[in-house]
C-alpha positions in Angstrom: 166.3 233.9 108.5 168.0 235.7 111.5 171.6 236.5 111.0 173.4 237.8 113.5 177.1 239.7 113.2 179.4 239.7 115.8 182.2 242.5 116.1 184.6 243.4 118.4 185.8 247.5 117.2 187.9 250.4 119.0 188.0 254.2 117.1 186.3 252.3 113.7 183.5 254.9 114.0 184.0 256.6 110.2 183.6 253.0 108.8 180.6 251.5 110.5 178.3 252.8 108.5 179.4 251.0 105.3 179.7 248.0 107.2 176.4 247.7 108.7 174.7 248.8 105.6 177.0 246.6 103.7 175.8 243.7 106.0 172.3 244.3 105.6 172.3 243.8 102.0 173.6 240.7 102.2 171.3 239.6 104.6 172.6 240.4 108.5 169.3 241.2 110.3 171.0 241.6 113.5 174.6 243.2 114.9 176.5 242.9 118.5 179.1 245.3 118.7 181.8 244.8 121.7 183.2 248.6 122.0 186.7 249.6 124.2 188.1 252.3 125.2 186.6 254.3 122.1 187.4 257.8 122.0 186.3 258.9 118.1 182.9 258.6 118.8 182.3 255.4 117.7 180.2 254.4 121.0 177.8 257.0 120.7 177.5 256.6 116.6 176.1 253.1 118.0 174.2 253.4 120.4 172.1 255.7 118.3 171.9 253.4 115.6 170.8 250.5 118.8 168.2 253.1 119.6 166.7 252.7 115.9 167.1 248.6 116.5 168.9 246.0 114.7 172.2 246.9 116.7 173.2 246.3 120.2 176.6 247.7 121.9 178.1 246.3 124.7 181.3 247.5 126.4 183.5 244.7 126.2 184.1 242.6 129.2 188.0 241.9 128.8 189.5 242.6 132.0 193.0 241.1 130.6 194.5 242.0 127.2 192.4 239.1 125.3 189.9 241.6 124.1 188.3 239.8 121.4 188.3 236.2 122.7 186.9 237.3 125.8 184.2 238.9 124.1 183.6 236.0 121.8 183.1 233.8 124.9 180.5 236.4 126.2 178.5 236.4 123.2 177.5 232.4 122.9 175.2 233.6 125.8 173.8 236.7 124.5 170.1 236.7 123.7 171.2 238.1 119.8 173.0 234.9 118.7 171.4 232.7 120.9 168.4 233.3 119.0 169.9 233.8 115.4 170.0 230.8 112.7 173.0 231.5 111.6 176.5 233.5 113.0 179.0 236.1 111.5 181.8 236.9 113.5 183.7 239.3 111.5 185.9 242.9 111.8 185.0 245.9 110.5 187.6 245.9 107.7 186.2 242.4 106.6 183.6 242.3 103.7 181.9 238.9 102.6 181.8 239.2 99.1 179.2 236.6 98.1 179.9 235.4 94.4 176.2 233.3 93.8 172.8 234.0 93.5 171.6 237.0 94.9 174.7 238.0 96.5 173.4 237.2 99.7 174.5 234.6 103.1 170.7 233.0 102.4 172.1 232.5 98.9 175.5 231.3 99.6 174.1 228.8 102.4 172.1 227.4 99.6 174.9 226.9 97.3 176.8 225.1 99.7 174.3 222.9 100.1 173.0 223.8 103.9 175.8 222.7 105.8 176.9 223.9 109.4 179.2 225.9 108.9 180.7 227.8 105.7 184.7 228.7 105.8 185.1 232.0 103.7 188.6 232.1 102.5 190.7 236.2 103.1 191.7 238.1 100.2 193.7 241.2 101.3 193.3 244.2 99.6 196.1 246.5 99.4 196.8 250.7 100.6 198.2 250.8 96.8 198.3 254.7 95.7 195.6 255.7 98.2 197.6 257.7 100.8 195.4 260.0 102.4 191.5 259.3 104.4 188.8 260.0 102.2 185.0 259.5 103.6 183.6 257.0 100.7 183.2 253.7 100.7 186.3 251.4 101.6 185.0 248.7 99.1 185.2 251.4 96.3 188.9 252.6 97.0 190.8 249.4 97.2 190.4 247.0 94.2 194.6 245.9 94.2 195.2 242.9 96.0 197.3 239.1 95.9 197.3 236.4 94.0 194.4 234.9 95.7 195.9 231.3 95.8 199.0 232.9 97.5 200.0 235.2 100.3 203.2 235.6 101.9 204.3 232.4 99.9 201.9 229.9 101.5 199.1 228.4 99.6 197.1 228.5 102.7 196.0 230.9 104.1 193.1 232.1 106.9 189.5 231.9 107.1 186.2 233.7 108.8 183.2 231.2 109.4 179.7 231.9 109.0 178.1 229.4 111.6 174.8 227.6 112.2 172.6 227.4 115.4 172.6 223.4 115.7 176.9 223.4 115.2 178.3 220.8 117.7 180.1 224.4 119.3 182.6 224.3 122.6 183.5 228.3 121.3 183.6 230.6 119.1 187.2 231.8 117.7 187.5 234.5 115.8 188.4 232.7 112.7 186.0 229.6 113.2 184.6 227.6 116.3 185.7 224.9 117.7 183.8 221.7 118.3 182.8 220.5 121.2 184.5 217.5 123.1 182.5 214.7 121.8 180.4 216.1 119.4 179.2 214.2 116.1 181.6 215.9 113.2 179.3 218.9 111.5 178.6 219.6 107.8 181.2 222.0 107.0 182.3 223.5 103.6 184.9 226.1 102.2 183.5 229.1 100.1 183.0 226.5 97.3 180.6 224.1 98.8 183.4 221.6 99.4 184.3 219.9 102.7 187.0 221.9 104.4 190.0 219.7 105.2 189.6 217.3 107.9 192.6 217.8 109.9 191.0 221.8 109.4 187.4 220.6 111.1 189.1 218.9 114.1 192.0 221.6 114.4 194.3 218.2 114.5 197.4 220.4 112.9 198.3 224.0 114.5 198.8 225.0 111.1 195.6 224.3 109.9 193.7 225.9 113.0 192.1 229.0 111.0 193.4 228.3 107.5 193.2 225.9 105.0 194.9 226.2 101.4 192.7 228.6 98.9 193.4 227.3 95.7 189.4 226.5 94.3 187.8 228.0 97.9 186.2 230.8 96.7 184.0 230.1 94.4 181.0 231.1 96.0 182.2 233.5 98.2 185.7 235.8 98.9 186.1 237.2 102.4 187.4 240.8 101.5 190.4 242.0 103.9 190.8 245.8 103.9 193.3 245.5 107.0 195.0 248.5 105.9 192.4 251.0 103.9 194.6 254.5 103.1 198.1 254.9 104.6 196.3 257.8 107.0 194.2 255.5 108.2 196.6 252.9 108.7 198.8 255.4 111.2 195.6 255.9 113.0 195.0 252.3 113.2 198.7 251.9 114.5 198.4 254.2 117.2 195.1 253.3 118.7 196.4 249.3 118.8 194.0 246.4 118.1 191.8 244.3 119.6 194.7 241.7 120.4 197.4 243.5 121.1 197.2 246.5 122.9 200.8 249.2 122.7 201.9 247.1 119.8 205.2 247.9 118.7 206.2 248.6 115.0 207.3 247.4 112.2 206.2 247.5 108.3 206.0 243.8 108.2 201.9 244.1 108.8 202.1 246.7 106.1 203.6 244.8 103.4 202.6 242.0 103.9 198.5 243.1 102.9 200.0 245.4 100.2 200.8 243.5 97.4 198.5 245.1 94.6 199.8 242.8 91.9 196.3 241.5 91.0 192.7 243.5 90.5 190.1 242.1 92.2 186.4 244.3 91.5 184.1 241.9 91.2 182.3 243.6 94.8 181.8 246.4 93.1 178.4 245.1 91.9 177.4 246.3 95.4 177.8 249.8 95.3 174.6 251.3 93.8 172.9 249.4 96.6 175.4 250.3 99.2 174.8 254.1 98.1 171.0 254.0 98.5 171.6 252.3 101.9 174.1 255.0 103.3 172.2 257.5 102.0 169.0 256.4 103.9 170.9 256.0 107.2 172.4 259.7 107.1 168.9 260.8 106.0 168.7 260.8 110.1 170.2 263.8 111.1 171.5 262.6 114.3 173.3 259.7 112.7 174.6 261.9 109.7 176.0 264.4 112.5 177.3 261.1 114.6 179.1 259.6 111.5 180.5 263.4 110.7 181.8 263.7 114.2 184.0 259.8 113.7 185.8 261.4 110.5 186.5 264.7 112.0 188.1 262.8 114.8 189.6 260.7 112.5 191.0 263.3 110.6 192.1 265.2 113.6 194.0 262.0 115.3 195.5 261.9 111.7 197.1 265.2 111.8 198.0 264.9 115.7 199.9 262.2 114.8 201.4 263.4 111.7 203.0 266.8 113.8 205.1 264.2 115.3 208.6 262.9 114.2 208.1 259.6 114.6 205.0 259.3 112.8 206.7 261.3 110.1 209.3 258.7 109.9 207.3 255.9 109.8 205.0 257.1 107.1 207.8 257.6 105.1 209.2 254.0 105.6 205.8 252.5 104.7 205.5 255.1 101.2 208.9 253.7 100.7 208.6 249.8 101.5 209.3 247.4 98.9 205.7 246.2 97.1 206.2 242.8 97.9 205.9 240.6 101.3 209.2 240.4 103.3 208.8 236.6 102.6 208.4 237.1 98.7 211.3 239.5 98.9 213.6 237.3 101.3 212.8 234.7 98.1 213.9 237.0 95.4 216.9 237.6 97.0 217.9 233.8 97.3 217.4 233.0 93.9 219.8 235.4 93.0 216.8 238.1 91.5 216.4 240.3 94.6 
């Protein structure tokens, strides 16, 4: 079976490594990574690693601000997922954490009974005591997250789609694709093997466009959020901007909203003797052990650029300080009379 990742990454270069190895275990055979404006090293960690095969890097083709959705509309004619079974379009900081079987997409497509289209529901896994960058894996480090039924107060809440070749598609979005005008209605299941919600499929409700509630979803599958990783890394995250919004002002909301640690969640730990033998193989290369050193040294260094300057200061100090729950958990509290 050919799998085929799709990713859109800017400055991510200390955590590709773990991703891509990551990935392979669980069954990607193939990645396409859309790069921008990189300046950690990042481009030339991949294109080494596309020199060894099973990776291609592409500069992204945005010539607007849509950086990812311009890229996503590139790749439906790239050679990679026009020949692969099956499609992962997923960020770096996204793990799918695949509950059945062998841990891996073949076995999860099984479970779910072959459909067109599998809808893995997010769990976001909060900075909790983890201030400073450390180079080990992410999926070790971070084990406090939600209640996984709830975030932010809504019982619904977003999704990233694994997708098959034969899916009635008009384009990929970066939470799930959209069906073509006319086409039949596909097989499509949450990360339980159920149906997703119809007005979900069709996108009938703008609420329901990338999220569905989560409540029984994940039974056979969690899509593991590390949006924010240490609160270093987060700072570096901030400054270099994302793949949708480029100069984004800010504001802790992001930041507490994806740290609420009041639940453990560990259960993807089973992956990290195999993970170590895989990272361990890939920096076996010299050159790719030297590349990946080079990403954290920049890493560190944008780190402590930014953190000789006041306003970095500042805001590191209003995220250490934030309240531990979601503004709109908070806002809650306060109305009932127990804020």
């Amino acid at each position: 079976m050919r799998i085929t990742a799709v990713t859109c990454v800017k400055n991510e270069g200390p955590f590709l490594l773990e991703w891509i190895a990551y990935h392979r275990l669980i069954g990607v055979s193939d990645f396409l990574f859309y790069t921008n404006d990189c300046t950690d090293g990042t481009d030339a960690l991949l294109d080494a690693l596309a020199a060894r095969g099973g990776v291609t890097r592409l500069d992204n083709p945005a010539e607007g601000r849509a950086y990812q959705m311009e890229a996503l509309k590139a790749c439906a004619h790239h050679r990679e997922v026009r020949r692969a079974d099956w499609i992962w379009i997923a960020d770096v900081d996204e793990f799918l954490n695949i509950h059945v079987g062998d841990h891996t997409i073949p076995a999860l497509i099984e479970a779910c009974g072959d459909p067109q289209a599998i809808s893995a529901t997010f769990q976001f896994f909060a900075s909790g005591p983890v201030e400073g960058f450390v180079d080990r894996p992410v999926i070790a480090q971070f084990t406090r997250t939600h209640n996984p039924d709830i975030w932010c107060g809504e019982t619904a809440i977003e999704v990233k789609t694994l997708t098959r070749k034969d899916f009635p598609l008009g384009y990929y979005g970066a939470h799930r694709p959209f069906l073509r005008k006319g086409g039949k209605a596909p097989l499509w299941t949450d990360g339980s093997g159920r149906p997703v919600p119809h007005k979900f499929l069709v996108a009938a409700n703008a609420r329901r466009i990338r999220k569905f509630p989560a409540k029984g979803a994940r039974d056979f599958a969690t899509l593991n959020h590390y949006a924010l990783r240490s609160l270093d890394s987060y700072l570096v995250k901030n400054d270099r901007g994302d793949v949708n919004r480029e100069n984004r002002a800010f504001d802790d909301s992001y930041w507490r909203e994806r740290n609420d640690g009041g639940w453990e969640e560990t259960s993807i730990l089973r992956m990290l003797p195999a993970l170590g033998a895989a990272l361990a193989e890939l920096k076996s290369d010299p050159e790719i052990a030297a590349l990946h050193a080079a990403c954290v040294a920049a890493h560190q260094a944008r780190r402590n650029v930014l953190l000789a300057q006041p306003e970095y200061q500042a805001m590191r100090a209003q995220l250490l300080a934030a309240p531990p729950l979601p503004p709109e958990e908070a806002a809650l509290l306060v109305r009932l009379g127990l804020g």
